[in-house]
C-alpha positions as CSV (number, residue, x, y, z in Angstrom):
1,X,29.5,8.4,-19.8
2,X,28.9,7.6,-15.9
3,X,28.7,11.4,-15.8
4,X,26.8,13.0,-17.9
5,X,24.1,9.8,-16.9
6,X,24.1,11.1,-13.6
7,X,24.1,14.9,-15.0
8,X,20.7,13.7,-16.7
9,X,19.1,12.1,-13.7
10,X,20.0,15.0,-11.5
11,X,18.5,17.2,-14.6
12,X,14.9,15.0,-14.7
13,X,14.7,15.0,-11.0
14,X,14.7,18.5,-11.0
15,X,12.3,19.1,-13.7
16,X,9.5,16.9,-12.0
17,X,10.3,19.6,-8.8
18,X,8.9,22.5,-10.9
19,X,5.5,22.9,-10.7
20,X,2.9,23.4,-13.6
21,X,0.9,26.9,-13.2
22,X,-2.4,24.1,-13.3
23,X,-0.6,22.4,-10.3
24,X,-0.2,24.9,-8.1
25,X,-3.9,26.0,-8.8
26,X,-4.9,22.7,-7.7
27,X,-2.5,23.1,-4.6
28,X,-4.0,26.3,-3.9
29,X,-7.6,24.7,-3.7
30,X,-6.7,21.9,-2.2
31,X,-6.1,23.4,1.4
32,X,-9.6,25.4,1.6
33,X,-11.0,22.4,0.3
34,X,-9.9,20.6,3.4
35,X,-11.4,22.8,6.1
36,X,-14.4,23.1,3.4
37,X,-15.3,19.4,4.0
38,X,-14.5,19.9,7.4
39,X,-17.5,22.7,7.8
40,X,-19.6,20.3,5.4
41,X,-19.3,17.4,8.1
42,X,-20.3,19.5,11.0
43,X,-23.1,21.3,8.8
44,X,-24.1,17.7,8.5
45,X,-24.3,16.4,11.4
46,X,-26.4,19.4,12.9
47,X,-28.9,19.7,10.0
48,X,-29.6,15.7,10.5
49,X,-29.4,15.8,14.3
50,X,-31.3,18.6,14.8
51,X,-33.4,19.4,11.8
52,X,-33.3,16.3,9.3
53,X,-34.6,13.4,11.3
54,X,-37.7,15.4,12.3
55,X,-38.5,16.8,9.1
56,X,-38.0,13.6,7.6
57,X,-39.2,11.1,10.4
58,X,-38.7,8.4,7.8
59,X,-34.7,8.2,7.4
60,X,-34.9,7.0,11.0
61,X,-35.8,3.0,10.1
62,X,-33.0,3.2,7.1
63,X,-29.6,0.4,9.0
64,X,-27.6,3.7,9.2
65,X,-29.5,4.7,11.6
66,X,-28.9,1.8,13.8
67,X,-31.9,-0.9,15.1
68,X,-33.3,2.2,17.7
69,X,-33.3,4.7,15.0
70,X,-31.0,6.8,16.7
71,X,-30.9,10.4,15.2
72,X,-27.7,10.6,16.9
73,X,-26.1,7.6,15.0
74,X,-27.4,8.4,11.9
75,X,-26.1,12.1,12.1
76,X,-22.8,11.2,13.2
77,X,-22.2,8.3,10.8
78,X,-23.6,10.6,7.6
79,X,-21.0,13.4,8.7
80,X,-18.2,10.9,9.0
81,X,-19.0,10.0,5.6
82,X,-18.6,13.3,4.4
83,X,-15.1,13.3,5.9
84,X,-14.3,10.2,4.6
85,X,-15.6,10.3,0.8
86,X,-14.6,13.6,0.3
87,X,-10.7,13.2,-2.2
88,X,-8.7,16.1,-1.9
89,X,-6.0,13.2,-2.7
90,X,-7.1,12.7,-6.0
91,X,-7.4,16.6,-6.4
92,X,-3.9,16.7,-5.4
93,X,-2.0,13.8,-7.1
94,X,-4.0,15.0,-10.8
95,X,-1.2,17.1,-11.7
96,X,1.8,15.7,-10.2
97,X,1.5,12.1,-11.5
98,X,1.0,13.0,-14.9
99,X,4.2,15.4,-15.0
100,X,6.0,12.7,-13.5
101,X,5.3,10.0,-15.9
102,X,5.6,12.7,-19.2
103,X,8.9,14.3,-18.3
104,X,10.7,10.3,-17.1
105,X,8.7,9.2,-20.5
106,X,10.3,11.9,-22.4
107,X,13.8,11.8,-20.7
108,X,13.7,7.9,-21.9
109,X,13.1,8.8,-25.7
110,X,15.6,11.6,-25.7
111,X,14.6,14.7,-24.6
112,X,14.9,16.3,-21.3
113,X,11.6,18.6,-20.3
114,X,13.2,20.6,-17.5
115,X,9.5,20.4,-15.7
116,X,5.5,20.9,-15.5
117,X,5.7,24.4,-16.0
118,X,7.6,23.7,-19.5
119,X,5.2,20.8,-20.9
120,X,2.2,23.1,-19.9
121,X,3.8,26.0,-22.3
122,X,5.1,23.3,-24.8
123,X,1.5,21.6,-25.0
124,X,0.0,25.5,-26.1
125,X,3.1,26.3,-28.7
126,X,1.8,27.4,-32.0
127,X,4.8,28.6,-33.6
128,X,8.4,26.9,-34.0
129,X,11.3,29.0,-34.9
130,X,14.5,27.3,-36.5
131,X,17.5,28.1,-36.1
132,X,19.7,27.2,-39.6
133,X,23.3,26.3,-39.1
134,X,23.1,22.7,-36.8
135,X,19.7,23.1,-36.6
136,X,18.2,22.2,-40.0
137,X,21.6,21.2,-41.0
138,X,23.6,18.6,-39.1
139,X,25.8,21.0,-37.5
140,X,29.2,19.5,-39.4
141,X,29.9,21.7,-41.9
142,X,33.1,21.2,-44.0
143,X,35.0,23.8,-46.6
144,X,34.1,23.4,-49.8
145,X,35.7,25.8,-51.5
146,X,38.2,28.8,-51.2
147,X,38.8,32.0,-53.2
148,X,40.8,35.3,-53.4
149,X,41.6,37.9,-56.3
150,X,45.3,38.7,-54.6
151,X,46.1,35.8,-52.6
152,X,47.1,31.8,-52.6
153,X,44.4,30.2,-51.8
154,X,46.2,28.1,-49.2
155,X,47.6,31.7,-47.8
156,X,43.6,33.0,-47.3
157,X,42.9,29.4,-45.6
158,X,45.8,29.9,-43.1
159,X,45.1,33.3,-41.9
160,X,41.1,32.3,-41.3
161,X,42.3,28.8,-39.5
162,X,45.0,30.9,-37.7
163,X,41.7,33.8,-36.2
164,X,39.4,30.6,-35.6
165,X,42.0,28.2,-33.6
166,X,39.8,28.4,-30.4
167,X,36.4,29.4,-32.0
168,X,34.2,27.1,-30.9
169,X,31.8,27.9,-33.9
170,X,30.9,24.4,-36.1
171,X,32.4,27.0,-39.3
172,X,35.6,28.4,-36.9
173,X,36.4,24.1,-36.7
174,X,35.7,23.6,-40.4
175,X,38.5,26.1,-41.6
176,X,40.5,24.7,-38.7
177,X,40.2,21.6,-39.8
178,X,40.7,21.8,-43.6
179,X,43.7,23.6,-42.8
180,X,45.2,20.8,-40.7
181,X,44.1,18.2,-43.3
182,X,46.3,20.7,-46.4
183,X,49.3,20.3,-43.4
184,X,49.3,24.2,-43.0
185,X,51.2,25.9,-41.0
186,X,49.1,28.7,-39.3
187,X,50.6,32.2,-38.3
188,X,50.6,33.5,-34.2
189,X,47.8,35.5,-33.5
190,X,46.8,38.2,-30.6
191,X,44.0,39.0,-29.0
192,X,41.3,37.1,-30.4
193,X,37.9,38.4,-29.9
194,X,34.4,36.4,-31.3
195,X,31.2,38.5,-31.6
196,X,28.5,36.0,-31.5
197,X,26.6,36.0,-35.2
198,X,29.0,38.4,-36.2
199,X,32.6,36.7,-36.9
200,X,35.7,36.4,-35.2
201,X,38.8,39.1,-35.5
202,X,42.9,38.8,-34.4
203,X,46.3,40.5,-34.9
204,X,48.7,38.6,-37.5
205,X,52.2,40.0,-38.0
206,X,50.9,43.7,-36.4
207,X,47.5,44.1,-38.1
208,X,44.4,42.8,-37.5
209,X,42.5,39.9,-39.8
210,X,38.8,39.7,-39.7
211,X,36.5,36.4,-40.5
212,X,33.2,36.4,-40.7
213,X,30.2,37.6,-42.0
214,X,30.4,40.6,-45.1
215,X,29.4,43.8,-43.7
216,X,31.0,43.0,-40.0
217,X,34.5,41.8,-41.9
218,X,34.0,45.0,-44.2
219,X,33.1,47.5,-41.3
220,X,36.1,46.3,-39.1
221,X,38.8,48.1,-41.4
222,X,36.3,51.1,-43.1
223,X,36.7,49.9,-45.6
224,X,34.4,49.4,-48.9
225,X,35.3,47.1,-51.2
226,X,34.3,47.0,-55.0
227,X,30.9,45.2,-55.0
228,X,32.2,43.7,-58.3
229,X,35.2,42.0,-56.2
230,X,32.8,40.3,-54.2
231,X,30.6,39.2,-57.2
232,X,33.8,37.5,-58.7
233,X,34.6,35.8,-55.6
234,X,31.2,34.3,-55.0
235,X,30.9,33.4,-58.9
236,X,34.3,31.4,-58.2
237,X,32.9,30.0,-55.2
238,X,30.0,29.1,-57.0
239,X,31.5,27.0,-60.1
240,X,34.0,25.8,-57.5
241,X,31.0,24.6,-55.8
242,X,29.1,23.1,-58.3
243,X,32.1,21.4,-59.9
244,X,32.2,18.9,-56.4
245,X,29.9,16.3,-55.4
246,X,27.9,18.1,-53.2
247,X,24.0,17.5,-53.5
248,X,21.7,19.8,-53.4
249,X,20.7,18.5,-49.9
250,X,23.9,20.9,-48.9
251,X,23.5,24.2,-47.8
252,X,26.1,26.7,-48.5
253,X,27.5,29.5,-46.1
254,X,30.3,31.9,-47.9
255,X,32.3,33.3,-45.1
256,X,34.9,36.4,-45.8
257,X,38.8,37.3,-45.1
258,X,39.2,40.6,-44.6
259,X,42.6,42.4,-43.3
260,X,43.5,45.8,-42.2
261,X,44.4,48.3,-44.7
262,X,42.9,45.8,-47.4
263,X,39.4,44.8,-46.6
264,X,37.8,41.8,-48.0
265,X,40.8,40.0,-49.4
266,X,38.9,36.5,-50.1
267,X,36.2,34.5,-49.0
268,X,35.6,30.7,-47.9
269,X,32.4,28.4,-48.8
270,X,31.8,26.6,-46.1
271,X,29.3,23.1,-47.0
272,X,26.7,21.5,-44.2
273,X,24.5,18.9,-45.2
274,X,20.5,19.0,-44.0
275,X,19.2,16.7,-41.6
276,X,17.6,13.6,-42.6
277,X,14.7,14.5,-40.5
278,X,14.6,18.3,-41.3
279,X,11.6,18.0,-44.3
280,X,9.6,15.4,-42.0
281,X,9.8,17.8,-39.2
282,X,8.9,20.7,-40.7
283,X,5.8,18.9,-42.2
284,X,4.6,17.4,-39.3
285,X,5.0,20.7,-37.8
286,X,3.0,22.3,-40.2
287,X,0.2,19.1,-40.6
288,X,0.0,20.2,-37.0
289,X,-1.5,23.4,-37.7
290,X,2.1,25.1,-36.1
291,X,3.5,28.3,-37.8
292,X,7.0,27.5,-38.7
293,X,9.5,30.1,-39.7
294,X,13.6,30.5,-40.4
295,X,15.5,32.6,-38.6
296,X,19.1,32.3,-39.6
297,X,22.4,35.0,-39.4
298,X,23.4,33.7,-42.8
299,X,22.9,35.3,-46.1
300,X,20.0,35.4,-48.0
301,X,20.6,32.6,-50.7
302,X,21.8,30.2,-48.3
303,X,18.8,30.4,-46.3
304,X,16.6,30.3,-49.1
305,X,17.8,27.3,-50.1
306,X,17.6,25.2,-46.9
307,X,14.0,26.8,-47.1
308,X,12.7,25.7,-50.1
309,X,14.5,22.4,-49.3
310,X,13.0,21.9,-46.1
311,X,9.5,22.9,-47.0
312,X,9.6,26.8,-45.3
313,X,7.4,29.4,-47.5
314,X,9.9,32.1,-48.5
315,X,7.6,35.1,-46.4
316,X,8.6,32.9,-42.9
317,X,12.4,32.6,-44.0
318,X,14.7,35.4,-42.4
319,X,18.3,35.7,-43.2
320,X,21.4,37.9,-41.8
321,X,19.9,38.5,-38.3
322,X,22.1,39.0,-35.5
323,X,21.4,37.4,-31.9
324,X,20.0,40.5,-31.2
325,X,17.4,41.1,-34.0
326,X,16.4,36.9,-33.6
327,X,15.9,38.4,-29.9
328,X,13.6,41.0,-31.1
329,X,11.8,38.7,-33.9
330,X,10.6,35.9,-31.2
331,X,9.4,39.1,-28.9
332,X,7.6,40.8,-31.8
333,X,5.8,37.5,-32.4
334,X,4.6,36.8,-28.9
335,X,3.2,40.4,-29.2
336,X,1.2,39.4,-31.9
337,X,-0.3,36.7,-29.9
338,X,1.7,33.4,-30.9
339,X,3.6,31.4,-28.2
340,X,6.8,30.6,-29.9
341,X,9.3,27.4,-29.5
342,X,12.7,28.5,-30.8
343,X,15.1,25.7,-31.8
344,X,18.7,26.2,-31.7
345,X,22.1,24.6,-30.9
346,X,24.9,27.4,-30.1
347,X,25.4,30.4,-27.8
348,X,24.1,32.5,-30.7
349,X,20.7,31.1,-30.2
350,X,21.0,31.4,-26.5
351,X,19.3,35.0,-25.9
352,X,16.1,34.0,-28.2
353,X,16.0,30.4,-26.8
354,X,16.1,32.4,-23.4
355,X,13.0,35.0,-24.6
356,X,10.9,31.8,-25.9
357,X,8.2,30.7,-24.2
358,X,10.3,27.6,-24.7
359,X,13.5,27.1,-25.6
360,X,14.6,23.9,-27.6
361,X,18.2,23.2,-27.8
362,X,19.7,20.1,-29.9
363,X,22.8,19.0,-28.1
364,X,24.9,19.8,-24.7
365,X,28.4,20.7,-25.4
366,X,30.9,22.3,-23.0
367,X,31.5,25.3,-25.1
368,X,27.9,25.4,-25.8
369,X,26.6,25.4,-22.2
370,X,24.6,29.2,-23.3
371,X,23.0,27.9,-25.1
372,X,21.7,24.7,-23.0
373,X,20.8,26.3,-19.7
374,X,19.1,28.9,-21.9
375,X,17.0,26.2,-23.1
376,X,13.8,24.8,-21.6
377,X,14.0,21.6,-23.2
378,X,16.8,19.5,-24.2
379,X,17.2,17.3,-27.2
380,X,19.7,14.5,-25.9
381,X,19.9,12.7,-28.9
382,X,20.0,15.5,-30.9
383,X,17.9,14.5,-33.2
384,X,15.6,17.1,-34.6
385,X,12.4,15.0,-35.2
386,X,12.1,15.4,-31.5
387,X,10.7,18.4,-31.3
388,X,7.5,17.0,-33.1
389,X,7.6,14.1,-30.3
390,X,8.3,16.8,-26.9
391,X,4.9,18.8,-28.4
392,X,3.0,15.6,-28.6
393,X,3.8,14.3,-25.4
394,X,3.7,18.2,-23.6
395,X,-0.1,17.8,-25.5
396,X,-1.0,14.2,-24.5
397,X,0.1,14.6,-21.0
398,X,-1.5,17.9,-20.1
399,X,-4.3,16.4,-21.4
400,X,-4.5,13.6,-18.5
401,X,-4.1,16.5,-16.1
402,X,-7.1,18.2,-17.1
403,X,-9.2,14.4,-17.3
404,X,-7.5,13.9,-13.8
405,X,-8.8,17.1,-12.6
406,X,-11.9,16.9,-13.9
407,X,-12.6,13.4,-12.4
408,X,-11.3,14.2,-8.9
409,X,-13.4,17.5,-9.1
410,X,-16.6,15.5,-10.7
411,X,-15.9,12.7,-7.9
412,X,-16.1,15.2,-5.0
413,X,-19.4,17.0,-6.6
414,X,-21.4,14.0,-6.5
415,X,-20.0,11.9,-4.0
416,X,-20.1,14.7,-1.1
417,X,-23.4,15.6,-1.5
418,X,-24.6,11.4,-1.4
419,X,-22.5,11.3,1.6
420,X,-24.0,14.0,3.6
421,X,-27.3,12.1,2.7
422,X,-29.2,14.1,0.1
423,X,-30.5,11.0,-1.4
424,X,-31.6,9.4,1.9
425,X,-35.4,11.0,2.2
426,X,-36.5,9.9,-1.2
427,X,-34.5,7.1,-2.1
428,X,-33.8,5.4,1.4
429,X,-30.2,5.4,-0.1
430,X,-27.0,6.2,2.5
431,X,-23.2,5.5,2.1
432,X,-21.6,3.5,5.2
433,X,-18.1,4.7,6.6
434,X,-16.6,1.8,5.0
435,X,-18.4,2.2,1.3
436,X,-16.7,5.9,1.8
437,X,-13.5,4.9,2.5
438,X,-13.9,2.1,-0.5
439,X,-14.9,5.2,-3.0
440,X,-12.2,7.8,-1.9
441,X,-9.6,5.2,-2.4
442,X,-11.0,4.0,-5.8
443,X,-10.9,7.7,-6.9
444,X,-7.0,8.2,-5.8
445,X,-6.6,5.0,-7.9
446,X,-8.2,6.2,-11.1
447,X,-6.1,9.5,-11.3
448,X,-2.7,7.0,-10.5
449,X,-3.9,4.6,-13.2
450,X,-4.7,7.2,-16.0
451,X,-1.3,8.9,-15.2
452,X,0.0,5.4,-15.8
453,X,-1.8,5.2,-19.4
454,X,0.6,8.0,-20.5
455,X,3.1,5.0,-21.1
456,X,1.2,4.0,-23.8
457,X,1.8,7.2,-25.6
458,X,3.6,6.3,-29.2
459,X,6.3,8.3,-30.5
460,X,5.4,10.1,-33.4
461,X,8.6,10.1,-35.2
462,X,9.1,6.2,-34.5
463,X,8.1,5.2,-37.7
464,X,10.3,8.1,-39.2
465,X,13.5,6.9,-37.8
């Protein structure tokens, strides 16, 4: 535990290193704006010097000027003003203070916002993509059901648990572990090999056993099955299925056994119950004016379901996509103008979470690291109803960066000009060095204190939980 706390802090100390694009504008006006008030103060001091206080005899009897009226005085003490009013402080600490306080704030509730550059991209999202299997659903999937038209049951079972022994895959542990609970003994296996989104394939007693997704198991041996076969097995599945106690807040994956020389040769139901939060999210998303759409490798009913149940319109829902077309589907929507926040929790997410303009990920595993340092933001507590709460606080904070900028740049509009004296000739009116001084710290403590106000920034999904 003492570990991955000081993983974590390491992880938000880092973030609030990365500078926001707004930031390093700032930055970038910040050092001109120096030797800008520098010029200002000398431009000062020789228009009052040599043209002002002759132009304008009058400014001469005002105290800054000094009992003699001394054009010297007054010229020196207006352009020290100018030096001393002027903030590039506050223009320098608007963007930095608020990232500070959003990504600590956000690292307390749960979610780690690896830094400004992130919560400015977060704060402009307009489209969430979800990832299905532990993303909408918890990511614990148990079997639910077995079937074959030439096997035991128990003899399918023990081939699959024997290919998915060291898949790291929620679904490779499911079989493994409903085999271990039935006390079967699984077979040796060879050269195991996993294709991401795909399935996972090994040797068994000299020939080769696929599990995984249809077409993948049925293209590893040539070999087409009769679609009718596959109809049965699903049907079985099905009443199997329905015959349990499994609600309808389950979604159902069908996985398929395939071996050389015999293609498909059964097929496993695997059972993973939505997330409690998965509805609110997606309708807070969507109250939120956000485009949310489904992008899942699994087949098209299963996906469906956890659609409809979850409150997804069936023309956003997309089923049996590989990492690679999930890849392609964030890119094609960033062409069309969206900036897209893809939510995931494995290493087949990791090349869209990657392509995002940010990447969510739900949880930090060992075997899932991918998909984590692919990932712009972290959800610690895994819960999803956090995604709502990292866009609200991306939103909220950038806004105090643009008031903060705006003030400081306001500040040093008005206040420079007053210094160098523009309101001296009609309205007798001059700032003193230490009236300066007073107003540029005031300013610096403004930007602090509305960085500070961020605290006060509710979670959304408080009530929720």
């Amino acid at each position: 535990m003492h570990e991955i706390k000081s993983k974590l802090g390491s992880s938000v100390e880092e973030a609030q290193g990365n500078a926001a694009p707004v930031q390093r504008l700032a930055d970038a006006i910040a050092g001109p704006f120096v030797y800008t008030i520098v010029s200002l103060s000398a431009v000062t001091f020789a228009f009052w010097y040599y043209v002002g206080s002759h132009i304008f005899p009058d400014v001469l009897l005002n105290d800054i000027a000094g009992p003699d009226g001394d054009p010297l005085a007054l010229s020196l003490k207006l352009a020290v003003d100018v030096l001393v009013v002027s903030c590039p402080c506050a223009l320098g600490l608007a963007t930095p203070t608020a990232i500070l306080i959003g990504t600590s704030l956000g690292a307390k509730r749960g979610y780690l916002i690896r830094g400004g550059d992130v919560l400015e991209r977060l704060a402009s999202i307009d489209c969430v993509a979800l990832d299905k299997t532990g993303t909408l659903t918890e990511g614990r999937p148990i079997v639910s059901g077995v079937g074959s038209l030439i096997y035991e049951e128990q003899e399918v079972l023990k081939l699959a648990a024997a290919v998915e022994k060291t898949a790291t895959h929620p679904i490779a542990k499911a079989i493994v572990n409903e085999a271990e609970s039935l006390n079967l003994e699984t077979p040796e296996t060879r050269g195991q090999l996993t294709e991401p989104g795909f399935g996972t394939l090994a040797e068994i007693d000299g020939r080769l056993v696929a599990v995984g997704a249809l077409e993948w198991v049925a293209n590893r041996f040539h070999k087409e099955n009769d679609s009718s076969d596959v109809v049965k097995l699903e049907n079985y599945l099905d009443r199997k299925l329905s015959s349990t106690s499994l609600t309808s807040r389950y979604s159902k994956t069908v996985v398929y056994v395939g071996r050389e020389g015999e293609g498909i040769i059964g097929a496993i139901a695997i059972s993973d119950c939505l997330r409690k939060d998965a509805e609110f999210t997606v309708a807070r998303l969507q109250e939120k004016g956000i485009k949310t759409v489904l992008l899942s490798g699994d087949r098209e009913g299963a996906v469906a379901t956890v659609a409809k149940n979850v409150g997804i319109e069936s023309e956003s829902t997309n089923y049996s996509l590989s990492p690679d077309k999930k890849f392609e589907f964030i890119s094609n929507l960033q062409s069309s103008g969206h900036r897209v926040a893809m939510v995931g929790d494995g290493i087949n997410d990791a090349p869209s979470l990657a392509q995002a303009d940010v990447g969510i990920a739900l949880k930090i595993e060992a075997q899932e690291n991918a998909a984590s340092n692919a990932a712009s933001v972290i959800l610690v507590r895994n819960k999803l109803s956090h995604v709502v709460d990292a866009l609200s606080l991306a939103q909220a904070t950038m806004s105090k960066v643009y008031q903060n900028l705006a003030w400081a740049i306001a500040y040093n509009v008005i206040s420079i000009p007053i210094a160098a004296g523009v309101l001296l000739p009609q309205y007798d009116f001059a700032m003193t060095p230490s009236l300066s001084g007073g107003l540029m710290a005031l300013s610096s403590i403004f930007v602090v204190s509305n960085s500070l106000l961020l605290q006060l920034h509710k979670s959304e999904t408080s009530a929720n939980s």
